[in-house]
Residue frames as qw, qx, qy, qz and C-alpha x, y, z in Angstrom:
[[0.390, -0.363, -0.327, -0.780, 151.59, 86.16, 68.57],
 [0.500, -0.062, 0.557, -0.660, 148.90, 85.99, 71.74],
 [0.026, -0.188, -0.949, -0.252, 146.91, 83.31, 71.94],
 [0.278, -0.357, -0.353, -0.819, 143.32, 84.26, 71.55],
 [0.722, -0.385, -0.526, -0.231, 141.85, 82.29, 74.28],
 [0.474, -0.224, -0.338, 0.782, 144.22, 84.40, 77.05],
 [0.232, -0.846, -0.479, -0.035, 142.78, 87.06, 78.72],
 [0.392, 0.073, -0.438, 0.806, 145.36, 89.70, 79.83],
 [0.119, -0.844, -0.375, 0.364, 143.91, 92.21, 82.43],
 [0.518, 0.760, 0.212, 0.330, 143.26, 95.20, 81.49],
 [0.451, -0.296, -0.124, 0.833, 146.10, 98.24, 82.39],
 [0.292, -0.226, -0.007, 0.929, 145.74, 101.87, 82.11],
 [0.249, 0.102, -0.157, -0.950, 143.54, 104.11, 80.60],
 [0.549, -0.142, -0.721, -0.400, 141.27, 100.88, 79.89],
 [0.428, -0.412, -0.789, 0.152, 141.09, 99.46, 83.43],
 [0.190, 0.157, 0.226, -0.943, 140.19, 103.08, 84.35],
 [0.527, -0.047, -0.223, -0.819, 137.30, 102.97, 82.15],
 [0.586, -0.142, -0.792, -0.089, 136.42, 99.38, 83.24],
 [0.397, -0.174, -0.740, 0.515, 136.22, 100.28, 86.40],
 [0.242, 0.064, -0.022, -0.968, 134.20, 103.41, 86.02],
 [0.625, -0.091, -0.420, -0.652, 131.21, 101.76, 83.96],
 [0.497, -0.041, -0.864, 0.066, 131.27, 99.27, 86.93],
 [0.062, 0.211, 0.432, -0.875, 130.80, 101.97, 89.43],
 [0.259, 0.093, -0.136, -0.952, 128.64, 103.49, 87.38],
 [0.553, -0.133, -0.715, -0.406, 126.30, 100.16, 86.84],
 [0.394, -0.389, -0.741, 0.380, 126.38, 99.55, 90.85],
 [0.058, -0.139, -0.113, 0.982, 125.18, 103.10, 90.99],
 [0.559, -0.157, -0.504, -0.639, 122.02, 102.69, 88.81],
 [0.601, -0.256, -0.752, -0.090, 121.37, 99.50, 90.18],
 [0.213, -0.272, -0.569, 0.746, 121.34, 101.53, 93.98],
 [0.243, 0.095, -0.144, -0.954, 119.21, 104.19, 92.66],
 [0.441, -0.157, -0.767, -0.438, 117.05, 101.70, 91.25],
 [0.354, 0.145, -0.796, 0.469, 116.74, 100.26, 94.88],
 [0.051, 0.288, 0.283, -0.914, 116.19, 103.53, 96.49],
 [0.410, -0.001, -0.342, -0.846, 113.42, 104.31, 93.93],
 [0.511, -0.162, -0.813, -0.228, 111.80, 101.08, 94.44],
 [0.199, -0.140, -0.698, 0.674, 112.11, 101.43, 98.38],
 [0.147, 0.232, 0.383, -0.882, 110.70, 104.91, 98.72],
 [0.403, -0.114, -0.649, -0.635, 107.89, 103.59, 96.11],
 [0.472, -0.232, -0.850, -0.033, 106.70, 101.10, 98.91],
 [0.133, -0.299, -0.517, 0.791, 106.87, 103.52, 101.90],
 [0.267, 0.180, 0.046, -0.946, 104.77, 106.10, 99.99],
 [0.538, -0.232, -0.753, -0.299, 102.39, 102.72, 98.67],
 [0.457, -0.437, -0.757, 0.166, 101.81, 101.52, 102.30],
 [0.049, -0.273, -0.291, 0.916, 101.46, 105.33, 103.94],
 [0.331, -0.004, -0.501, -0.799, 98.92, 105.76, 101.13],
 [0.591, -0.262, -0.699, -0.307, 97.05, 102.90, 101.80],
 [0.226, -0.336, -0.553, 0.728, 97.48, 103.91, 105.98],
 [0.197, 0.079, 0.009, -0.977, 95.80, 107.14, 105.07],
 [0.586, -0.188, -0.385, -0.688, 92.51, 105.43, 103.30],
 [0.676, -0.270, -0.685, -0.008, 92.31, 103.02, 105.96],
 [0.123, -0.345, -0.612, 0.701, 92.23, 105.90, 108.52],
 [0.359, -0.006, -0.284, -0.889, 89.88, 107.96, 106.11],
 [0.548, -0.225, -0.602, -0.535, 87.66, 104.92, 106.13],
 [0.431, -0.443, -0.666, 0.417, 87.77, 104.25, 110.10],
 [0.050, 0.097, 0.184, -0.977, 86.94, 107.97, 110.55],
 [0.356, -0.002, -0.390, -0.849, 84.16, 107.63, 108.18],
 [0.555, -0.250, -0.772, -0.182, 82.54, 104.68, 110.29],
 [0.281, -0.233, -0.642, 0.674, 83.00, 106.55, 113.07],
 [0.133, -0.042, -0.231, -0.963, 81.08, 109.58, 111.47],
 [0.552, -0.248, -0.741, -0.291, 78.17, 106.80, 110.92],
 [0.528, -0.379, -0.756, 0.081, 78.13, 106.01, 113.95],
 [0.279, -0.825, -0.307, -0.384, 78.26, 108.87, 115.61],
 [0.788, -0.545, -0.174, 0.229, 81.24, 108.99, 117.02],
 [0.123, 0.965, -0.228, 0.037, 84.05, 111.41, 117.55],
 [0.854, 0.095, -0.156, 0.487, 88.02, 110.70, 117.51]]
C-alpha cells in the first residue's frame, strides 16, 4: 500500500484537468486586471472632463473665450 503522506503527480486525463482549471484561474485573475485597469482610465478621463467643464465654466464667468 501507498503511503498517505506521498504525493504522486498527477498523469493523464487528471493532469489535463489540473492544468486547465489553472489556466483557467490565471485567466479570471487577467480579466479581473483588465477590468480593474480600464475602470481607472475611464475614472481619471471622467474626472479630466469635469475639471475641463469646470475651467470652461470660469472662463464663461469671466468672460472669456477658449
Amino acid at each position: 500500500m501507498r503511503e498517505a503522506t506521498k504525493k504522486e503527480p498527477l498523469r493523464g486525463e487528471a493532469a489535463y484537468r489540473a492544468e486547465r482549471e489553472k489556466i483557467a484561474k490565471r485567466n479570471e485573475a487577467a480579466c479581473a486586471a483588465a477590468v480593474r485597469h480600464r475602470a481607472e482610465k475611464e475614472t481619471e478621463a471622467a474626472a479630466e472632463i469635469i475639471r475641463q467643464d469646470r475651467r470652461d465654466a470660469q472662463a464663461a464667468k469671466q468672460g472669456w473665450s477658449h
